[in-house]
N, C-alpha and C positions, 0 to 999 in steps of 0.2 A: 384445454391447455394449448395444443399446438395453432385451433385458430385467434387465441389471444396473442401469440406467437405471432402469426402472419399479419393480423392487425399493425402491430406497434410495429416490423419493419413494411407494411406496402402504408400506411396509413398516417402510423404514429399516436401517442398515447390521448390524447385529446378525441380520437374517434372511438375509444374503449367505452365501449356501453352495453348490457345486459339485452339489449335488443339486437345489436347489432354482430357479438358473439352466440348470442341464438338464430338466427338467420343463418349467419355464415357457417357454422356450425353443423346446424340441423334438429339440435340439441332443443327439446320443450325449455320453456322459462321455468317450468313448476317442478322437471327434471332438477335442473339448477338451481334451485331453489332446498329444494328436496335434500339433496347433496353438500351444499355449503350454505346455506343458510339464508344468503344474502349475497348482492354483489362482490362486496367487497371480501366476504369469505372466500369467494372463486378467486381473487385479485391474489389473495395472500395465501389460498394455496400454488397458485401460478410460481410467487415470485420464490416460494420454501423452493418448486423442482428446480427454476432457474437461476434463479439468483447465484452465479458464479461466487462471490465472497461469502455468503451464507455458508454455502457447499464447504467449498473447501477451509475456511475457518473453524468450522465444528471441529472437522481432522485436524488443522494446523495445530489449532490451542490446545492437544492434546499432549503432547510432546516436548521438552526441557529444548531450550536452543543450544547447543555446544561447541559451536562456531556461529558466531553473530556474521560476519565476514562473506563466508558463501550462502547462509541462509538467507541476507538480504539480497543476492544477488540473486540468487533461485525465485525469491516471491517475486522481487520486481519482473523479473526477466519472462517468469508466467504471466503474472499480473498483465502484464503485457501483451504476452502471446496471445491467452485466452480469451482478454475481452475485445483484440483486433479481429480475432479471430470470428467472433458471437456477434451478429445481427441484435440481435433480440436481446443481449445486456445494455447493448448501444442505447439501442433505444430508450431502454431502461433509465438507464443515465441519465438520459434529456427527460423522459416521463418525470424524475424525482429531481432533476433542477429546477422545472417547472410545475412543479405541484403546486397548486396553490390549496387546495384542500388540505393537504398535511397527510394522504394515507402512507406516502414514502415514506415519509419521517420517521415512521416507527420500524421499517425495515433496516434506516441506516441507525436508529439507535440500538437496534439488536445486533445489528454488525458490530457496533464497536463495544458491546457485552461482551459476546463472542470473543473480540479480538485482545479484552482486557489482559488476560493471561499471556498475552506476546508484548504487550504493552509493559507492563509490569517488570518483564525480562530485559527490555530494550532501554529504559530509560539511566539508567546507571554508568554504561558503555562507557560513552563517553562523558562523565561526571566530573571526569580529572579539568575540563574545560571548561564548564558549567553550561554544557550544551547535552538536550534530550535528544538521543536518536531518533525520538518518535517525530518532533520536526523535520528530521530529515527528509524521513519516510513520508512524511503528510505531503512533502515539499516534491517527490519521486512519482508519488501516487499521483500528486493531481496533474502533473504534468503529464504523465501517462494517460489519465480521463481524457486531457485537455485536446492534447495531439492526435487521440486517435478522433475522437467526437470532430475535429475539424480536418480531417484530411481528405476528405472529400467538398469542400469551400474554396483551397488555395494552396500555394505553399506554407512553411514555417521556418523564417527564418533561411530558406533557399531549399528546405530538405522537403520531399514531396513523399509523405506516409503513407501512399497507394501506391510506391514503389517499391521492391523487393530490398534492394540494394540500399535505398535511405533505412529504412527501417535495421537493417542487418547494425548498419552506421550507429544509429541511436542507441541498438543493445549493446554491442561492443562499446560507447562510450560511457553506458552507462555502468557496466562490470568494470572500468576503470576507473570512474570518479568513487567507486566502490572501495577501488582496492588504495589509491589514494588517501581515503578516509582513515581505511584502516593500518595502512604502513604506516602513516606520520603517527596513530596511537602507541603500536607496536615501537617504531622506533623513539618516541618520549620515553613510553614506560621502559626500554633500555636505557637510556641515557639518566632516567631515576635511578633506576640499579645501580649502576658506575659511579653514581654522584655519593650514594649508599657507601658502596661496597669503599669508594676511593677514602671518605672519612673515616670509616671503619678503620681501615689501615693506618691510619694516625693523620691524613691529611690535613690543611687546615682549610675552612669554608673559604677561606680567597682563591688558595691553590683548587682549590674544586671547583670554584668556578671561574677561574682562567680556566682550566682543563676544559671541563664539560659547556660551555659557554653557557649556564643556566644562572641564573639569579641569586644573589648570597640570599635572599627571603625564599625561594625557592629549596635552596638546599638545609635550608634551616627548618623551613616545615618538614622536607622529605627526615629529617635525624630524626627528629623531635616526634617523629608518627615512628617511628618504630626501636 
């Protein structure tokens, strides 16, 4: 495990081969053999110990979200940390953008089994919009993959990701476009309540929406649904 490790960061996934982790190693072929069957058994036990999203999605999907709010902020913000942090998921990353065999593929579709159950939780959020959070997310993560995979090529955008102080930049903006997301929800579904509660009180849908500056077909659904 640890010299498939040292492979994909001194080498990269392209030098991963069954002779060349026995050598490095020390490890017999028929040991390894013996033990996982076949190459690709050793590959897929490798990525089960390393694989950071495996890991920690088993845990994640275990658990009801009861703040969408900080819980995106917490994934991303690790999301983040962790895989800046990991040599060996990096690599990982380019191994499985470049696979042309297909053996990735089946890691990143067990990932997103795994992650079904955060999925299923997340896509309702923001519905009032007809927009799935889980885009959001797709849209956070890859940009996340993207930044860190090239910050050692150039800048981005002027911000240099092998620096402590960019990187800090990027987490703190990104817990703001966070919090963002979620006050303009927060403050619509107020401003439904008011638009509620003010016709409730005899108002009339004009006067409700001069008041709330929302939509007379707006305020019309929001009656009419409860």
């Amino acid at each position: 495990m640890k010299t498939i490790g040292n492979v994909l960061k001194e080498k990269s996934f392209s030098k991963l081969s069954i002779n060349v982790i026995s050598e490095e190693s020390g490890v017999d072929k028929a040991f390894i053999y013996r033990h996982f069957t076949d190459f690709e058994g050793l590959l897929k036990a490798y990525i089960e110990k390393r694989d950071h999203w495996l890991i920690n999605l088993k845990e994640i999907s275990k658990h009801p979200i009861s703040d969408h709010r900080n819980f995106m902020k917490e994934l991303l913000s690790a999301q983040f940390k962790e895989i800046y942090a990991n040599e060996e998921f990096q690599q990982f990353l380019v191994w499985e953008l470049g696979d042309k065999v297909g053996f990735t593929s089946k890691v990143s579709i067990e990932r997103e089994i795994l992650a079904q159950p955060i999925f299923e939780q997340c896509k309702d959020v923001f519905s009032s919009y007809r927009i799935d959070l889980n885009v959001i997310y797709a849209w956070f993560a890859a940009g996340i993959y993207y930044l860190i995979l090239h910050k050692d090529v150039s800048t981005f955008c002027e911000y240099d990701f092998t620096q402590k102080q960019d990187v800090d930049e990027f987490l703190k903006t990104l817990n703001w476009v966070v919090d963002v997301l979620f006050d303009k929800l927060e403050a619509d579904e107020k401003l439904d309540q008011i638009a509620i509660k003010a016709h409730a009180k005899g108002l009339s849908v004009d006067d409700v929406a001069e008041i709330t500056g929302l939509s007379k077909n707006r305020i019309n659904a929001l009656v009419h649904s409860f």
